[in-house]
N, C-alpha and C positions, 0 to 999 in steps of 0.2 A: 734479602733485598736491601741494597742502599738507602739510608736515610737520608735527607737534603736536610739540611742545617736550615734553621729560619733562618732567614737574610733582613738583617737589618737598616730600611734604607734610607741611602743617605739625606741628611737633611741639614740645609741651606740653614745658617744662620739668621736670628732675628730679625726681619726689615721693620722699618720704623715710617710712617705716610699719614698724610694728613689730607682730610674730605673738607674743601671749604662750602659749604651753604647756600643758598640764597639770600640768610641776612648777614653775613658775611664773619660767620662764626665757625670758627675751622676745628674739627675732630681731630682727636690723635687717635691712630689705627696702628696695632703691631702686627707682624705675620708670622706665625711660625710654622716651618716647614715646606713641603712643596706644593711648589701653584699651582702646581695640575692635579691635584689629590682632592679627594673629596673634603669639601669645608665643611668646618662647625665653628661657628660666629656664638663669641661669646659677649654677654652684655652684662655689668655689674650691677650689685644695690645701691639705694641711694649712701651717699658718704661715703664710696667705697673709688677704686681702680681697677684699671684692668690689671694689675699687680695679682687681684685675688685668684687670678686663674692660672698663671705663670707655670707652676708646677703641673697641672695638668695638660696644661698645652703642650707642653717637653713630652711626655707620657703620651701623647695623643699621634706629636710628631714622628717618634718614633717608630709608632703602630703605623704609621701612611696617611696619618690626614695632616691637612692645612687648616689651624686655629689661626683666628681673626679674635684680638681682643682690642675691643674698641672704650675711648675714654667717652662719658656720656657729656654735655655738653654743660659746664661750670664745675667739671670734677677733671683730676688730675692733669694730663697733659692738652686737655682739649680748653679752647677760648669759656670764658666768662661773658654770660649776655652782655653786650653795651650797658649803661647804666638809664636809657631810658627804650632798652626791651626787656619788659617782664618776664620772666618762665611763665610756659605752660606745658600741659600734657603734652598736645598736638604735635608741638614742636620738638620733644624728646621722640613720640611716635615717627614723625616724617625723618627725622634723623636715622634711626633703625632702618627704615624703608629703604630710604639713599645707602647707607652702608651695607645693606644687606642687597642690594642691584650690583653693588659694586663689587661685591665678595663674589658673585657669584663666577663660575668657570665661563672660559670663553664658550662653552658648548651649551649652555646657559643653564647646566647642573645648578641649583638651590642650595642652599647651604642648611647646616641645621642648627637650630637657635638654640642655644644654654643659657639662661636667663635668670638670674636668682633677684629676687623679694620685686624692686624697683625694675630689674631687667624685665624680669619674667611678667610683670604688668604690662609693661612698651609691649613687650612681648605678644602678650594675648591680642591686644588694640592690634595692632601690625598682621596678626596672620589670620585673623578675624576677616580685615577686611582686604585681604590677599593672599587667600590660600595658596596660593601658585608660587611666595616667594620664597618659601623653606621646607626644605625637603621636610621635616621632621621640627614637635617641637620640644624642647625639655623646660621644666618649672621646677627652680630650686627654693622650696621652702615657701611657695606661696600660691594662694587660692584669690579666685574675688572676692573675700571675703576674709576677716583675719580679726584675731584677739586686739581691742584697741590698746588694753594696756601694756601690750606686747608693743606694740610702736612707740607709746608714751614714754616707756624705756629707751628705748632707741634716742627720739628725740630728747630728751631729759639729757642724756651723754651727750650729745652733737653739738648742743648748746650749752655746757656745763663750763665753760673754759673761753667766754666773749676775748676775753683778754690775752688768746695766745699763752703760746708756755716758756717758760726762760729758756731749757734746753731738751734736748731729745731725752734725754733722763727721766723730765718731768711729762714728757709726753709718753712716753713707755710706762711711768706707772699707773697714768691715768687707764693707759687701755688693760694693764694688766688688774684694776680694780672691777672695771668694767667683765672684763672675759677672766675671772677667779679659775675655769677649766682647763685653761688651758696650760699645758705643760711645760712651752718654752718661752721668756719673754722676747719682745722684739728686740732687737739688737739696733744699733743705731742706727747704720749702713741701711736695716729693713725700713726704719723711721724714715730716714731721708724723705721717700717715696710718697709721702704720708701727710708730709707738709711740708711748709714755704716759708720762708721768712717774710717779717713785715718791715719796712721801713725802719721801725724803731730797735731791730734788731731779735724782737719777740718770734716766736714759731706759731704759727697758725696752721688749719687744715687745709690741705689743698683745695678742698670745694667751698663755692661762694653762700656765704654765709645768709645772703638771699632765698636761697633755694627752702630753707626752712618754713620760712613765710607764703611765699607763693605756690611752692609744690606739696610742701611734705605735710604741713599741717591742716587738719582737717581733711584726710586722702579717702575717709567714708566717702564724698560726695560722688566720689568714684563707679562706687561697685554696683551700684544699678547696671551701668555700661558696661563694666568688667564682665558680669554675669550672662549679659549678653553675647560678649563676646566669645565668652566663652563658650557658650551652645552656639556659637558659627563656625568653632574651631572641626574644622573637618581633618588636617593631616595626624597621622603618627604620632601620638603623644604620651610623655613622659612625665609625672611628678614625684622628685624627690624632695620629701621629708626630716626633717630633724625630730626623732623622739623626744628631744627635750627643748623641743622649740614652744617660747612663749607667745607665739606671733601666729602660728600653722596647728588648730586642732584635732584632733579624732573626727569631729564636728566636719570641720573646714575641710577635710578630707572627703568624707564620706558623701558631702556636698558637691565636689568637685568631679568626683567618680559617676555622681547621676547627672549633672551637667554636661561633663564629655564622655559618655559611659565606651567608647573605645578606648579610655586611657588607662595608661599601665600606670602602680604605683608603685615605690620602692620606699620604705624605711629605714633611716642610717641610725641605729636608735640610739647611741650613745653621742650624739651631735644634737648640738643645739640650732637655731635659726642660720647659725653663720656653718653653713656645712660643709661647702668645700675648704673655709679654713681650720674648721676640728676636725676631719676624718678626711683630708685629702685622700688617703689610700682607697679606701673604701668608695666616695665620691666618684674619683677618678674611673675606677674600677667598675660602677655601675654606669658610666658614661659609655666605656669601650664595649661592654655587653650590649648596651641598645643600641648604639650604632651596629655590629656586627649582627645581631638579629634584624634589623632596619633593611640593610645591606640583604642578607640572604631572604625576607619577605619578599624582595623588589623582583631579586635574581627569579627566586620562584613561581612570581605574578608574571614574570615575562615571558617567563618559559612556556606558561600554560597558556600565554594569551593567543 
């Protein structure tokens, strides 16, 4: 008997879109792949881009879906609050909602959410209290609940460098100090993406150095509601893991499993908090498995129903 060769199909170059607000603060949104393919809308952590999920959206495209990575609002290509609108939670949440309505297929197929540390908080908020708008959900590296001094770190680097860096040189060693694990350093061309020049000629990060203050410190106050939300979370759900994440415990897990006890978990064990950029392969690789289990669950439910 003839074997049929998989077919690999074809996919549409990058598009690049932007979602303006109601306070008049416009997202930047890429697409990769084809618009009629099932989505998965990806949301980054705090201080990070949609840069971080690049490689797997290519990997994702190929296999037949449509990644949506979106910039969260005062990080990389998306606006910066006006100077007399504050961040808040809500407004990072109703941002997901809006892009996540938006992503959705004309047939009003849901898209499924990949959300790591900061994403995957908007995350929980967002399908908590709209089960209806993502097919499915995935959590990278984070629970309601999480090691303080594991953020303390976090922040401690975000804020290490007020003063901008002379050249991408000096911003590369910084993060290569930072991430000691990892095996290649960033290249400059990857810097670019990373930060902006200031006025005075200095390099800065691309996100607004506000956000420290108003979102990211003190995020305990959070996880009452996080926890809650979490026991609202009714669809399909996913957490991955870093084994050697200072942020995501045994604890925070095991935690997580009896508040949404439907949920699947996967361990990347040689990754630390930042997991899709230490073990893209593998990451990646446990993303196309749940989706194609997700996929054949549906197929299955419909069949019987």
């Amino acid at each position: 008997m003839a074997v049929t060769p998989f077919a690999i199909p074809a996919v549409s170059a990058p598009t690049t879109t932007r979602i303006t607000r109601a306070d008049g603060v416009a997202l930047a949104l890429a697409t990769h792949g084809d618009n009629e393919a099932p989505s998965v809308l990806f949301t980054h952590g705090f201080g990070q881009t949609c840069q971080a999920w690049e490689s797997t959206a290519h990997v994702l495209a190929q296999a037949g879906y449509r990644s949506l990575l979106v910039d969260a609002r005062g990080h990389g290509g998306s606006d910066w609050n006006p100077p007399h609108l504050a961040y808040s939670m809500q407004q990072f949440v109703d941002d997901l909602d809006a892009v996540a309505d938006a992503a959705s297929l004309p047939a009003g197929a849901a898209p499924v959410l990949v959300g790591a540390s900061m994403g995957g908080l908007i995350g929980m908020f967002s399908a908590a209290r709209a089960p209806a708008r993502f097919r499915a959900l995935v959590l990278v590296d984070i629970t309601p609940r999480w090691e303080v001094d594991g953020v303390t770190r976090i922040l401690d680097f975000m804020s290490a460098h007020p003063d901008g860096f002379a050249d991408f040189e000096h911003a590369a060693d910084a993060i290569a100090a930072y991430l000691p694990h990892r095996r290649a350093r960033k290249s400059p061309e990857q810097m670019r993406s990373l930060l902006v020049a200031r006025a005075d000629g200095r390099l800065r990060w691309h996100w607004d150095p506000r956000l420290l203050n108003e979102i990211a410190r003190g995020g305990e106050r959070y996880q009452t509601e996080l926890v809650a939300a979490a026991q609202a979370v009714a669809m399909p759900t996913l957490l991955i893991s870093g084994g050697l994440s200072d942020l995501v415990s045994a604890h925070h897990v095991n935690e997580f499993m009896q508040l949404v006890p439907h949920a699947q978990h996967v361990q990347i064990a040689d990754a630390t908090h930042m997991v899709a950029g230490d073990r893209n392969d593998q990451f990646t690789a446990t993303i196309l498995a749940f989706l194609s289990n997700l996929a054949a669950a549906e197929a299955s439910t419909g069949a019987s129903s």
